[in-house]
BALOBA-1460 file (C-alpha; in Angstrom, 3 decimals):
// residues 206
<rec num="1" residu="x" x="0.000" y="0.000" z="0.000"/>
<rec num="2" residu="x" x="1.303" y="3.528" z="-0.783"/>
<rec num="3" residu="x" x="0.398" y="6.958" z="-0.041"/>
<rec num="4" residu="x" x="-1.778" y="7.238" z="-3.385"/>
<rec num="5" residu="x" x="-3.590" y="4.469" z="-2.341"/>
<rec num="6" residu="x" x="-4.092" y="5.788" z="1.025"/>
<rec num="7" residu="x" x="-5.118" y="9.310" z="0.025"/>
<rec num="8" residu="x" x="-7.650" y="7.912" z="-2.663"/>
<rec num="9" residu="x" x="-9.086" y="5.934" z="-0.038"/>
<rec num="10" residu="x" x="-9.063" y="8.178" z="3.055"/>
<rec num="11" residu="x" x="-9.870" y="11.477" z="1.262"/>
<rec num="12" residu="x" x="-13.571" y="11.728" z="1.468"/>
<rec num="13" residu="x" x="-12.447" y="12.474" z="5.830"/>
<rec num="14" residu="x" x="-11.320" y="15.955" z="6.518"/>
<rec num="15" residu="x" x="-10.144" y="14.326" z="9.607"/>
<rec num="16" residu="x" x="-9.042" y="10.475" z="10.186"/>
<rec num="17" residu="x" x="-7.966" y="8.547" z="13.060"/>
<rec num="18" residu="x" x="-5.666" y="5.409" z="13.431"/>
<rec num="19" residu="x" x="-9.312" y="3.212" z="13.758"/>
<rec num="20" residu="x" x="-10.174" y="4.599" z="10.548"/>
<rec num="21" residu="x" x="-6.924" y="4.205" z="8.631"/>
<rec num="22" residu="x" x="-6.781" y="0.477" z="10.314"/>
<rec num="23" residu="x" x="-10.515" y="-0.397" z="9.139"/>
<rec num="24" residu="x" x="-9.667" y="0.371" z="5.383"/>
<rec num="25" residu="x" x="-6.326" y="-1.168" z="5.929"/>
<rec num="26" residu="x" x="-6.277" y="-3.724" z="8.423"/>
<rec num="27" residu="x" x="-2.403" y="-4.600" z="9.438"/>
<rec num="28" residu="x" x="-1.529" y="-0.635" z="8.281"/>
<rec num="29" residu="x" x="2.241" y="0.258" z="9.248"/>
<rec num="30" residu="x" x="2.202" y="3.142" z="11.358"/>
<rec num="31" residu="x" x="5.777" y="3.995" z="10.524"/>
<rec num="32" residu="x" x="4.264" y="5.444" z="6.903"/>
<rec num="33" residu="x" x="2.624" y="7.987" z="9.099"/>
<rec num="34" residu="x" x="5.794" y="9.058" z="10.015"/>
<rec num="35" residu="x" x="7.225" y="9.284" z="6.749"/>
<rec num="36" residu="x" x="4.159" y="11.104" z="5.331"/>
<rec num="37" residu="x" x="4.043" y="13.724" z="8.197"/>
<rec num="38" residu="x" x="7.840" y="14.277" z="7.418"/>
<rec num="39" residu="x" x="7.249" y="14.698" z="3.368"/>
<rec num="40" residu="x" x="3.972" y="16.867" z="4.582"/>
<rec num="41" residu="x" x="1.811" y="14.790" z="3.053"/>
<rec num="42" residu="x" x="-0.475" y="14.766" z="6.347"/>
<rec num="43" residu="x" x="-0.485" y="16.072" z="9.946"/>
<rec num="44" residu="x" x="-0.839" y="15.257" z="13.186"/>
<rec num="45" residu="x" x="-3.512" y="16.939" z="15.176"/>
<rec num="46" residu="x" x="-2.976" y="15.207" z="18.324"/>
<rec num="47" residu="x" x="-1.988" y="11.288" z="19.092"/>
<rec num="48" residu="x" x="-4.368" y="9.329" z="16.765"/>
<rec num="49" residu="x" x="-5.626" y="11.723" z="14.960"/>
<rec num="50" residu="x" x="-4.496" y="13.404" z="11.416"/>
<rec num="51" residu="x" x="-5.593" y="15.453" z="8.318"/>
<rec num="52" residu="x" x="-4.210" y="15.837" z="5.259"/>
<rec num="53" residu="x" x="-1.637" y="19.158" z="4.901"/>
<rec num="54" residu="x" x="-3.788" y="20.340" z="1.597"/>
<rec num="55" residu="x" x="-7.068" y="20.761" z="3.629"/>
<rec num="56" residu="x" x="-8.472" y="23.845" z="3.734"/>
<rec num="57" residu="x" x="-8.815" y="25.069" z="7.449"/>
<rec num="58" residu="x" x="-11.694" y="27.036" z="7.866"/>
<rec num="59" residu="x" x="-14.357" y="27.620" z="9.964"/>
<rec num="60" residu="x" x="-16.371" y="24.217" z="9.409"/>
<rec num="61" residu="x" x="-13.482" y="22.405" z="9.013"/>
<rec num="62" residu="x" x="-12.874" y="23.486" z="12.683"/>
<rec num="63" residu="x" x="-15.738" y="23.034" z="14.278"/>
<rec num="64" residu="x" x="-16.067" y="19.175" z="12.557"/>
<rec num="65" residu="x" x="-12.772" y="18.847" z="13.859"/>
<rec num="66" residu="x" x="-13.622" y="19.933" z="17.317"/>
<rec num="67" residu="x" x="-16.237" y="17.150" z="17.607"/>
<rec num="68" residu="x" x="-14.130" y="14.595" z="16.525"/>
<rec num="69" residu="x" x="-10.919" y="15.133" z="18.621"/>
<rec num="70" residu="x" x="-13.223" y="14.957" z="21.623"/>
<rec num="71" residu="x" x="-16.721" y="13.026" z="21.914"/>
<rec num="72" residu="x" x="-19.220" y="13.847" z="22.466"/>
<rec num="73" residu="x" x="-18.947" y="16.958" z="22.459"/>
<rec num="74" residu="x" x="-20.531" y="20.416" z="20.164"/>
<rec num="75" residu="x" x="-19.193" y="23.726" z="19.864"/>
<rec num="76" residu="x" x="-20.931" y="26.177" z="22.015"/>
<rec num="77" residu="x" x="-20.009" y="29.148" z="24.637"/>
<rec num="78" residu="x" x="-17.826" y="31.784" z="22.893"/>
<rec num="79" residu="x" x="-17.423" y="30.238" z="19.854"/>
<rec num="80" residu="x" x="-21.115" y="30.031" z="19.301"/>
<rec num="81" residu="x" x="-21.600" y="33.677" z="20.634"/>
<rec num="82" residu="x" x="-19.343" y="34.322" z="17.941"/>
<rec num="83" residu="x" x="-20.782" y="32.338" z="15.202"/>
<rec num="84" residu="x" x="-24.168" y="33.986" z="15.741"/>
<rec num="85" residu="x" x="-23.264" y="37.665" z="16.241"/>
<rec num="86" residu="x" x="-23.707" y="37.945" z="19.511"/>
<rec num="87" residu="x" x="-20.403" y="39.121" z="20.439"/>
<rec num="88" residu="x" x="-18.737" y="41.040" z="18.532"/>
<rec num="89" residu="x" x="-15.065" y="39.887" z="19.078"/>
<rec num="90" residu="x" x="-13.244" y="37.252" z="17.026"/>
<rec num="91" residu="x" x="-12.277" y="33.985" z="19.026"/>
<rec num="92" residu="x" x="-9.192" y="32.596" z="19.326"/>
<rec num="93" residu="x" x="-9.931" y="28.999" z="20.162"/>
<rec num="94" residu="x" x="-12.271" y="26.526" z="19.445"/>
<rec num="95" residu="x" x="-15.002" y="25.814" z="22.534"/>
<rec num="96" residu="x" x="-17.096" y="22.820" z="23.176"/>
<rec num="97" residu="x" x="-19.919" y="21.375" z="25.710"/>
<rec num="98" residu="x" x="-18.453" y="17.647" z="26.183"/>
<rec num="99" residu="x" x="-19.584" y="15.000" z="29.199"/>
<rec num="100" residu="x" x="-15.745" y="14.424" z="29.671"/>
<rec num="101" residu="x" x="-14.137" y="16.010" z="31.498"/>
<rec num="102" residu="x" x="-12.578" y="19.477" z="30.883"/>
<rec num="103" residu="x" x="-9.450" y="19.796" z="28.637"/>
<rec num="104" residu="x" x="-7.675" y="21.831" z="26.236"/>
<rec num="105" residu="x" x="-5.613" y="20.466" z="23.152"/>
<rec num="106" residu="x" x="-2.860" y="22.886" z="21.088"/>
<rec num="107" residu="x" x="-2.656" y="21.342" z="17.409"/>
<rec num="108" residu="x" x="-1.050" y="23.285" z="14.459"/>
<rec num="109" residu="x" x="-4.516" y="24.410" z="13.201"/>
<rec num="110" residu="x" x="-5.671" y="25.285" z="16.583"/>
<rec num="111" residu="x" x="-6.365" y="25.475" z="20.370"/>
<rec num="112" residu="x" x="-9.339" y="23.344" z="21.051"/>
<rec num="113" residu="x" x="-11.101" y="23.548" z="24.623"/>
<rec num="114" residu="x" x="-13.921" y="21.521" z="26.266"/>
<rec num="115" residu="x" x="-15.857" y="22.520" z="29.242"/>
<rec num="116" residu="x" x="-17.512" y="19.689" z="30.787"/>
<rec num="117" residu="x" x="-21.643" y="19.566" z="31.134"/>
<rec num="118" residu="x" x="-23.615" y="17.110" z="33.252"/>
<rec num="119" residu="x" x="-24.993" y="14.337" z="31.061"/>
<rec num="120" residu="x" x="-28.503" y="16.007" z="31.492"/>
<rec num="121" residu="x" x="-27.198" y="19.065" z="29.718"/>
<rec num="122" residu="x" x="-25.986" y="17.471" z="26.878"/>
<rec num="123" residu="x" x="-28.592" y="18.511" z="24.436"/>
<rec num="124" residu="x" x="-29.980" y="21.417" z="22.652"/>
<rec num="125" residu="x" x="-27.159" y="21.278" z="19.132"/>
<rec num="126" residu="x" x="-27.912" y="20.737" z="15.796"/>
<rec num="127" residu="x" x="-26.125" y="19.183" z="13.176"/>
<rec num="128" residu="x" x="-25.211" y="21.717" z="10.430"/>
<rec num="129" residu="x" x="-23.714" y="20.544" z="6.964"/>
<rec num="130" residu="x" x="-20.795" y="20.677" z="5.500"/>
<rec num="131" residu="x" x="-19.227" y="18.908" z="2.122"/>
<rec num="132" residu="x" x="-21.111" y="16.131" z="3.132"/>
<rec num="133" residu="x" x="-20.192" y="15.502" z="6.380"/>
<rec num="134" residu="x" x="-21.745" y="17.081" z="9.782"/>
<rec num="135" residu="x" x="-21.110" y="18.884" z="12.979"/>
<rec num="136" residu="x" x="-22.557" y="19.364" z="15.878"/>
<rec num="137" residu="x" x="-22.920" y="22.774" z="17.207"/>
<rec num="138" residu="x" x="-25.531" y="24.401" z="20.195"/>
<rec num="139" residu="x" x="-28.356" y="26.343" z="19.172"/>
<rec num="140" residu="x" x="-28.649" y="29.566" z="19.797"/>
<rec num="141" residu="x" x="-30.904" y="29.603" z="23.249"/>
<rec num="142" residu="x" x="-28.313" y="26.959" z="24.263"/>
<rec num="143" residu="x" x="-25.421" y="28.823" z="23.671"/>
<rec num="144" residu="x" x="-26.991" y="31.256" z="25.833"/>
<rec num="145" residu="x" x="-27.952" y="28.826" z="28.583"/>
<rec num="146" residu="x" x="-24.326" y="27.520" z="28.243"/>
<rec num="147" residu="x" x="-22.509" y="30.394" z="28.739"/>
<rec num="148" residu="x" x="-24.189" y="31.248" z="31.419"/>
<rec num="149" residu="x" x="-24.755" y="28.286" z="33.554"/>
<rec num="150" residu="x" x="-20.787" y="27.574" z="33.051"/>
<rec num="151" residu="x" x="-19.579" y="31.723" z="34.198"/>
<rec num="152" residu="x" x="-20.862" y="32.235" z="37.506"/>
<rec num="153" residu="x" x="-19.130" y="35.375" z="37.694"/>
<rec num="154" residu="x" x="-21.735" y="37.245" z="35.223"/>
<rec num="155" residu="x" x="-23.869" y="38.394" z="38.206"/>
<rec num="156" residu="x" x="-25.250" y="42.109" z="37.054"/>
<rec num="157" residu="x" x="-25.636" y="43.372" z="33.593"/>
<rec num="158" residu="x" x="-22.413" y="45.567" z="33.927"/>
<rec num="159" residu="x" x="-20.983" y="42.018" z="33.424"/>
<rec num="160" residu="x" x="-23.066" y="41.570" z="29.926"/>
<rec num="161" residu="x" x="-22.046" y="44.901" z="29.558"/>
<rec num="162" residu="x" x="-18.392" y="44.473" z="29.951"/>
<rec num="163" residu="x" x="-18.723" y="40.980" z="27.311"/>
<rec num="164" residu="x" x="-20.193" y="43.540" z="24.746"/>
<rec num="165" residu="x" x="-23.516" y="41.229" z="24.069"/>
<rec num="166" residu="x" x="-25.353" y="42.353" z="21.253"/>
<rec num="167" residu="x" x="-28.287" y="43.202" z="22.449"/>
<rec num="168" residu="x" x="-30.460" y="43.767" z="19.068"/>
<rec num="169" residu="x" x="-28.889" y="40.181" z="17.668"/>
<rec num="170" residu="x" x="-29.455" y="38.410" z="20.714"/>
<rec num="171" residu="x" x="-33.367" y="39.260" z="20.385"/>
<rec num="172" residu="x" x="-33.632" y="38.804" z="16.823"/>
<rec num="173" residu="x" x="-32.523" y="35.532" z="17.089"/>
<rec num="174" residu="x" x="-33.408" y="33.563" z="20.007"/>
<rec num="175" residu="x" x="-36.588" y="32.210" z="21.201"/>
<rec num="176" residu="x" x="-37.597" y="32.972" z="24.845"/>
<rec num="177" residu="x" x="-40.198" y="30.551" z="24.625"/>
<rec num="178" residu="x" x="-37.539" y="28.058" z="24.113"/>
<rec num="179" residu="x" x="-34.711" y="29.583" z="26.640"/>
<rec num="180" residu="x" x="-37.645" y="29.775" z="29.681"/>
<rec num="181" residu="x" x="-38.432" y="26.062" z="28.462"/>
<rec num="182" residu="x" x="-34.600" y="25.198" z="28.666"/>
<rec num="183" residu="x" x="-34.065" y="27.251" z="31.900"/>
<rec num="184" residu="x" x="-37.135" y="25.051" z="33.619"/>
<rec num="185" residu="x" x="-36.167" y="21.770" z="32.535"/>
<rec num="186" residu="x" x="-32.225" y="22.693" z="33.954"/>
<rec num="187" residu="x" x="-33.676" y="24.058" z="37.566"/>
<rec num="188" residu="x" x="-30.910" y="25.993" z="38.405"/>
<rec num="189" residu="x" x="-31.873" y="28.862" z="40.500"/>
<rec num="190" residu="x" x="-27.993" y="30.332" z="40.157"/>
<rec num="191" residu="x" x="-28.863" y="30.186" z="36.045"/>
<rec num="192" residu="x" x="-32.147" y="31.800" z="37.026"/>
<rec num="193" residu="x" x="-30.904" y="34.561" z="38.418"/>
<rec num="194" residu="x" x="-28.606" y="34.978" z="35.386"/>
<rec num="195" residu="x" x="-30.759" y="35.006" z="33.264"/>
<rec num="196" residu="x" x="-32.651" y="37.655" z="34.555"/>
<rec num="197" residu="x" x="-30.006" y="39.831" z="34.276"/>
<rec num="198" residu="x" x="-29.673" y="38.787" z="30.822"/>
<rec num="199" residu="x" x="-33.250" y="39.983" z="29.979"/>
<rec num="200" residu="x" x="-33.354" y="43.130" z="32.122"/>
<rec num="201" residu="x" x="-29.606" y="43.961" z="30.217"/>
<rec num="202" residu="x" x="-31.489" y="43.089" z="26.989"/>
<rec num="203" residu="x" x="-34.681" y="45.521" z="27.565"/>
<rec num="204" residu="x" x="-32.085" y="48.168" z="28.812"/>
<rec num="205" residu="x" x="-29.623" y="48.311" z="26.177"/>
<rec num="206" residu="x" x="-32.495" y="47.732" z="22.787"/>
């Protein structure tokens, strides 16, 4: 087997582990890993994991890598503020809601961090496209609920303030039907009071 061979079979996965390459070639040398990463014909993201050095890195190749170097997991708190205008900074790092344990992972495309989420928690993503694959991100309302259950030191809505929430995005685009329904079914009076500082900052600041 060669690296042509490998490539044409392994190229339809913007990101591959050792299972994968070992179910398509059962017996595979893992010493042509090492060759290929030194000829950059791939790269390590972290142990077990690689992509090939010609893939584009972009947004949705980040976020489909973020739920596969950890699972489960989706991409949520600032990354998902991001994604949905509701801050208006840039991040720097890829975050995600996982039922593991907390952790952080530097790879050459990336800094990739997990915050960990009771079981119960784990819901409220969708799966959003993406050259025929799919990743798992939270929706808006959860992104909300996420952030703030997880930052306990957002407490008044100079806090908000300070994180420069968009206010006029944040209402255009959520549901409080569905946040009230999520912030009931979690029973978290700390979140409660959170979040009415989120909707008395909201009402203030439209």
């Amino acid at each position: 087997m060669n690296y042509i061979e490998f490539r044409e079979k392994l190229k339809a996965f913007p990101l591959f582990s050792i299972q994968e390459i070992e179910k398509h070639f059962p017996g595979f040398d893992g010493r042509r890993l090492v060759e290929w990463q030194e000829k950059d014909y791939i790269q390590k993201l972290r142990n077990r994991y690689y992509h090939f050095s010609d893939q584009k890195i972009d947004e949705p190749f980040l976020y489909y890598t973020a739920n596969g170097l950890y699972r489960p997991s989706y991409v949520s708190m600032e990354t998902a503020l991001s994604r949905y205008g509701f801050i208006p900074e840039g991040v720097f790092q890829i975050t995600s809601c996982t039922t593991l344990k907390t952790n952080s992972f530097s790879t050459p495309v990336g800094t990739f961090s997990y915050r960990h989420i009771k079981p119960a928690l784990f819901f409220g993503y969708h799966l959003e496209q993406w050259n025929n694959r799919s990743y798992a991100i939270a929706e808006p309302e959860k992104t909300i609920i996420d952030y703030l259950y997880l930052h306990h030191e957002v407490k008044e809505t100079d806090d908000l303030d300070a994180l420069r929430f968009n206010a006029r995005e944040i209402n255009h685009r959520i549901s409080f039907d569905k946040l009230n329904l999520y912030e009931d079914f979690i029973n978290s009076p700390s979140l409660s009071h959170r979040l009415r500082t989120l909707k008395t900052y909201l009402d203030v600041a439209t």
